[in-house]
C-alpha positions as CSV (number, residue, x, y, z in Angstrom):
1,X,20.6,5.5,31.0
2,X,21.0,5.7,27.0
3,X,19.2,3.6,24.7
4,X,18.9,4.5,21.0
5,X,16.0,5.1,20.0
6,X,16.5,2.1,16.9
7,X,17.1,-0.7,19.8
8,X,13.7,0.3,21.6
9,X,11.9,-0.1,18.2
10,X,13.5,-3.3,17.6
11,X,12.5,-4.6,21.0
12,X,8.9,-3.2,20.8
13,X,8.3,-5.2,17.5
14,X,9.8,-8.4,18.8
15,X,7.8,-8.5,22.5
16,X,5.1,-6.6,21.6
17,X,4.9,-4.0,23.8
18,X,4.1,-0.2,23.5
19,X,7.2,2.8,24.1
20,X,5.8,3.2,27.4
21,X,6.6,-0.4,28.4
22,X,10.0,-1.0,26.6
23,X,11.0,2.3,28.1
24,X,10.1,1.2,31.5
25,X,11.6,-2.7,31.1
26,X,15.1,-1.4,29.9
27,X,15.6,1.3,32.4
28,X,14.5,-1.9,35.2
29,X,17.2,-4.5,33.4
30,X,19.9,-1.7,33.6
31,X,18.9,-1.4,37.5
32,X,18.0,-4.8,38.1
33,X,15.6,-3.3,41.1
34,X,13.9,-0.2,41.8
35,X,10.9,2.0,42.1
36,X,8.1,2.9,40.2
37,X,9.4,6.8,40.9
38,X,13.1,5.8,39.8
39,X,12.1,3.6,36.9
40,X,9.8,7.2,35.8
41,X,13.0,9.1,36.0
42,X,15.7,6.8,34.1
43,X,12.9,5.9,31.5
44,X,11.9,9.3,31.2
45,X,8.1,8.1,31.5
46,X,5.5,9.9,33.2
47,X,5.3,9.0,36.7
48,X,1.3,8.9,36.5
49,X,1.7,6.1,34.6
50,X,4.6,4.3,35.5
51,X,2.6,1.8,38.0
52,X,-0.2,1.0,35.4
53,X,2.9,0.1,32.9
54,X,4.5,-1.4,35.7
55,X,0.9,-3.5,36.5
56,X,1.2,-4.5,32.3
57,X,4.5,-5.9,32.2
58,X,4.1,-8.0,35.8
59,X,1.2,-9.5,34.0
60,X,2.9,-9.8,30.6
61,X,6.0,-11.8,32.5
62,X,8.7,-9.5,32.3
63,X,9.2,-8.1,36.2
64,X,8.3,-9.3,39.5
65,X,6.7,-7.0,42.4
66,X,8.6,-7.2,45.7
67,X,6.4,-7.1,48.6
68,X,7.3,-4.3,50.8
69,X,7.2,-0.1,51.6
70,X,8.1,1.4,49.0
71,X,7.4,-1.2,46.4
72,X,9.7,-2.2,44.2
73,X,10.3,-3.6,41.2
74,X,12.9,-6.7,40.2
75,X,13.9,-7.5,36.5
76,X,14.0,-11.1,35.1
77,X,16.0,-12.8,33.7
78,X,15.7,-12.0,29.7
79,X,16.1,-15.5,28.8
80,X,13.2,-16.2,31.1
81,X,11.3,-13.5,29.3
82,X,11.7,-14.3,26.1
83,X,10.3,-18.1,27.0
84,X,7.6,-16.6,29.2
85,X,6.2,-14.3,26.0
86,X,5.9,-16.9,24.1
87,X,3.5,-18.9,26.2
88,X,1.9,-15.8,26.9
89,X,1.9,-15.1,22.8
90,X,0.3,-18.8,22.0
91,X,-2.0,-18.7,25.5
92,X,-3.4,-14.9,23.7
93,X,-3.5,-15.9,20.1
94,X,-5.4,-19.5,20.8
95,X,-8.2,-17.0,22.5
96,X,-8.2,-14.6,19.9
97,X,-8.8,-17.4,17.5
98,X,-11.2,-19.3,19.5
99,X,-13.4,-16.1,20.0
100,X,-12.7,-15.9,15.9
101,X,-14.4,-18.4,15.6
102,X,-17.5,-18.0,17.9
103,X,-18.5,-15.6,15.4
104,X,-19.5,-18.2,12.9
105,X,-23.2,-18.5,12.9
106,X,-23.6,-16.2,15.6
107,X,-25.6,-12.6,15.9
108,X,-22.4,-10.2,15.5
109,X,-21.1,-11.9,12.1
110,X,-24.8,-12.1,10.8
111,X,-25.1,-8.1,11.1
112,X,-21.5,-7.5,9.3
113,X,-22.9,-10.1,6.5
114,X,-26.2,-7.8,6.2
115,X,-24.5,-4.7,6.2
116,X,-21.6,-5.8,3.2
117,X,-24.9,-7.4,0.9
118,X,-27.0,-4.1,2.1
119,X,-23.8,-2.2,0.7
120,X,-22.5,-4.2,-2.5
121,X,-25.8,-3.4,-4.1
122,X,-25.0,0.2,-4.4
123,X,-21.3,-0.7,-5.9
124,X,-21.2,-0.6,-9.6
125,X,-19.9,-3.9,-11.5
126,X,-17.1,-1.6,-13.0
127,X,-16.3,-0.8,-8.9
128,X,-15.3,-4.2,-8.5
129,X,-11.0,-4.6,-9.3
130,X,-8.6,-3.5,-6.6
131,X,-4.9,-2.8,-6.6
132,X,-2.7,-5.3,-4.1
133,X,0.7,-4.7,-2.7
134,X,3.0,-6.8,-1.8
135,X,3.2,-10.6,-2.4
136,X,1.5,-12.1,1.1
137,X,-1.1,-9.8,0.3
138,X,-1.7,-11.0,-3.5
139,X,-1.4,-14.1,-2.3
140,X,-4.6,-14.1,0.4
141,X,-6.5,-12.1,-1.7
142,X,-6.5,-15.2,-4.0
143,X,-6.9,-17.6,-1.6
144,X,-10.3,-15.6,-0.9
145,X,-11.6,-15.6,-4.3
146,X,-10.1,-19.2,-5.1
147,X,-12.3,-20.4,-2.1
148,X,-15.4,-19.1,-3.5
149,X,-15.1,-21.1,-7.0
150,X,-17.8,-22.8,-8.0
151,X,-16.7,-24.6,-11.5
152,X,-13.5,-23.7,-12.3
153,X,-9.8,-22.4,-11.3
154,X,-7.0,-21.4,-13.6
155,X,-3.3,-20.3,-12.3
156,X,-0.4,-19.5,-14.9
157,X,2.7,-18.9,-13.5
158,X,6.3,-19.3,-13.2
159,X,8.2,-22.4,-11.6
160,X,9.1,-20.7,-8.3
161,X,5.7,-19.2,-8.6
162,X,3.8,-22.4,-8.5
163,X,5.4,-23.8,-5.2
164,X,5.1,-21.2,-3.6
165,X,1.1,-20.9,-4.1
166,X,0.8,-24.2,-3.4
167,X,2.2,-23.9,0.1
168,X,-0.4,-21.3,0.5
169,X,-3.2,-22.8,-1.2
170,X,-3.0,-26.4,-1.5
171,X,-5.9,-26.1,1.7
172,X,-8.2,-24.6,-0.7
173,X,-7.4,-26.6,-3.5
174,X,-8.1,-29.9,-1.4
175,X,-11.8,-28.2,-0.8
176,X,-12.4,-27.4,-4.1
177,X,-11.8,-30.7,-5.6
178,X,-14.5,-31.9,-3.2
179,X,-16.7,-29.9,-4.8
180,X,-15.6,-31.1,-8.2
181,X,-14.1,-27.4,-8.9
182,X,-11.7,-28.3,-12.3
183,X,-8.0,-26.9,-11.5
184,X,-5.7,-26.4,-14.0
185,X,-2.4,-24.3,-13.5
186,X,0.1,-24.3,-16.1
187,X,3.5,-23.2,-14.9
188,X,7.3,-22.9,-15.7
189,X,9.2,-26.5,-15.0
190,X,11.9,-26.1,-12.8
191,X,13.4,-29.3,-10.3
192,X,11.2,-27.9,-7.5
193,X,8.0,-27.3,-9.3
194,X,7.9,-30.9,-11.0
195,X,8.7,-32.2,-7.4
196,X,5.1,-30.7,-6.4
197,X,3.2,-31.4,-9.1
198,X,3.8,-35.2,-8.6
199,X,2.4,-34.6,-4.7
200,X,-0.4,-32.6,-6.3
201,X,-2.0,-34.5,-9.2
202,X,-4.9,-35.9,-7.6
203,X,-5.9,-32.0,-7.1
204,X,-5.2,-30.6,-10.2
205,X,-4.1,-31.1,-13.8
206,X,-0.5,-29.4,-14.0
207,X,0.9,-28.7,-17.2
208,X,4.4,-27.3,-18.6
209,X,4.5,-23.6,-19.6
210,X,7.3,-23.3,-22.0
211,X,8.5,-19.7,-23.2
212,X,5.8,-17.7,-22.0
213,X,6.4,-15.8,-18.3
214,X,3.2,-15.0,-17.4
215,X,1.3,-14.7,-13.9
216,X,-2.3,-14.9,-13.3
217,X,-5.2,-16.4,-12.3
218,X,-8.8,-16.7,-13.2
219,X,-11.9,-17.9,-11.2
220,X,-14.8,-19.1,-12.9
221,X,-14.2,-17.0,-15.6
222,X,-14.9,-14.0,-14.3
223,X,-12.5,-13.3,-11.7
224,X,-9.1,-12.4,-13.0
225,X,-5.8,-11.7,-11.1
226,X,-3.1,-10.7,-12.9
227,X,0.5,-9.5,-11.6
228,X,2.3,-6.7,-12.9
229,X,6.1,-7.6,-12.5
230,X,8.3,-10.3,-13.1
231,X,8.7,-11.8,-9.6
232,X,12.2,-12.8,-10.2
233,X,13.1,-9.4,-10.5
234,X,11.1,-7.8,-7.8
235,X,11.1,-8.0,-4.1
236,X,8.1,-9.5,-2.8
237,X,7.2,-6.6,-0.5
238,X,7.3,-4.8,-3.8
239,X,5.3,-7.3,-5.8
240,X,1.9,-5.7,-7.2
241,X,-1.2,-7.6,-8.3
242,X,-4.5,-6.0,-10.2
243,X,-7.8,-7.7,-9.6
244,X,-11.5,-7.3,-11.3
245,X,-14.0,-9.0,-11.9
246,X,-15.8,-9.0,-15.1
247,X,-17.4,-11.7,-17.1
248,X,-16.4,-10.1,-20.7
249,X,-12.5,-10.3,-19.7
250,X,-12.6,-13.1,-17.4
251,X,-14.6,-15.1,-20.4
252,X,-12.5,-13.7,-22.9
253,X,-9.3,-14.4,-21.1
254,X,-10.5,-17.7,-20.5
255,X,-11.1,-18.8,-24.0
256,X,-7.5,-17.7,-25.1
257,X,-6.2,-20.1,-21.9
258,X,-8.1,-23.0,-23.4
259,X,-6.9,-22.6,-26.8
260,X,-3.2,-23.0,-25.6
261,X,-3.9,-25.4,-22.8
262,X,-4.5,-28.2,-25.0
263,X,-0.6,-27.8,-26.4
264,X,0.7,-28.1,-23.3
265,X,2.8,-30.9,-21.9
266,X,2.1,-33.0,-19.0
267,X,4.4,-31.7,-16.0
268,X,6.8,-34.4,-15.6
């Protein structure tokens, strides 16, 4: 049995399962039953571990166990698989997350929360800026600072820009008005982006950003994120954002945002 190498990586990212495993479940399908020994042999796995990969995949769904001398192994169905994966996907991530979070409050998260304030101590103010990659990344490393303002939140960016952070921060921005956080983002008027700011204007005071293409954010005035490239010319993967923290620039840049936010129009 011959499968490229490209098809086995596809199939281990889409089921999640390790070379061993995909190696093993594709020599079975091409069999539709045999042994542990055989399977070893096609998948060119090492028979002292082809029953504990074997064990794995019964468990994950993907082959059944015939009872008998030798054992043996039968394939199912891959429409059957792909349904059972996905219950078995949900069933593993709703315990991951439910352990998650058993860790609020509890003794493991309290020693992790002494040894980061035992550590930032020791880490100069000047320490305190990081380079982010690629867009998904930018964007949850605002949503972390975001959800940590205390007075005030400022996001300039471009019409495509502003819908898109709102799908992934509109949570946040619901929290923060709570807690009377003021939220102003200033953004490029497109169709889309007006359409949002009429859902949105109980959260925040939008306003129309007219021949400037700028992208960035500040927190309180004194966390800034700013993004280097012009994100309709750049794939998002390759999308890079620069944050620091700093009172002098975040104050600074802060001041120069008021001075043109009063110019600006209403969103319509």
């Amino acid at each position: 049995m011959i499968v490229k190498d490209e098809f086995l990586s596809r199939l281990r990212q889409l089921f999640g399962l390790n070379l061993y495993e995909v190696k093993i479940w594709t020599a079975l399908l091409s069999r539709g039953v045999s042994t542990a020994g055989e399977l070893s042999d096609i998948g060119n796995v090492p028979r002292s571990r082809a029953y504990d990969v074997l064990e794995s995949l019964e468990k994950k769904g993907f082959v059944t166990m015939k009872l008998g001398k030798p054992i043996k192994y039968l394939a199912v169905e891959p429409d059957e698989v792909v349904d059972r994966v996905k219950k078995y996907m949900f069933r593993h991530t709703q315990d991951k997350i439910k352990t998650l979070g058993g860790l609020k409050g509890g003794d493991v998260l309290g020693e992790l929360e002494f040894l980061y304030k035992q550590g930032i101590q020791f880490v100069e103010p000047t320490d305190l800026s990081g380079a982010i990659r690629g867009r998904p990344n930018i964007y949850t490393h605002l949503e972390t600072i975001i959800k940590n303002a205390e007075k005030s939140v400022v996001i300039v960016t471009t019409g495509k820009g502003f819908v898109r952070k709102i799908e992934t921060l509109k949570p946040e921005l619901e929290k923060l008005k709570k807690k009377n956080v003021d939220i102003k983002i200033a953004a490029g008027a497109d169709k889309e982006a007006s359409k949002i700011a009429k859902e949105i204007g109980k959260l925040a005071d939008v306003r129309m950003l007219d021949n400037i293409n700028a992208r960035f954010a500040i927190i309180d005035g004194k966390d800034v994120m700013f993004m280097l490239m012009d994100d309709e010319k750049v794939h998002p993967s390759y999308d890079v954002g620069v944050w620091v923290r700093t009172d002098y620039f975040g104050g600074a840049l802060q001041q120069m945002f008021d001075s043109v936010w009063s110019g600006l129009k209403p969103m319509k």
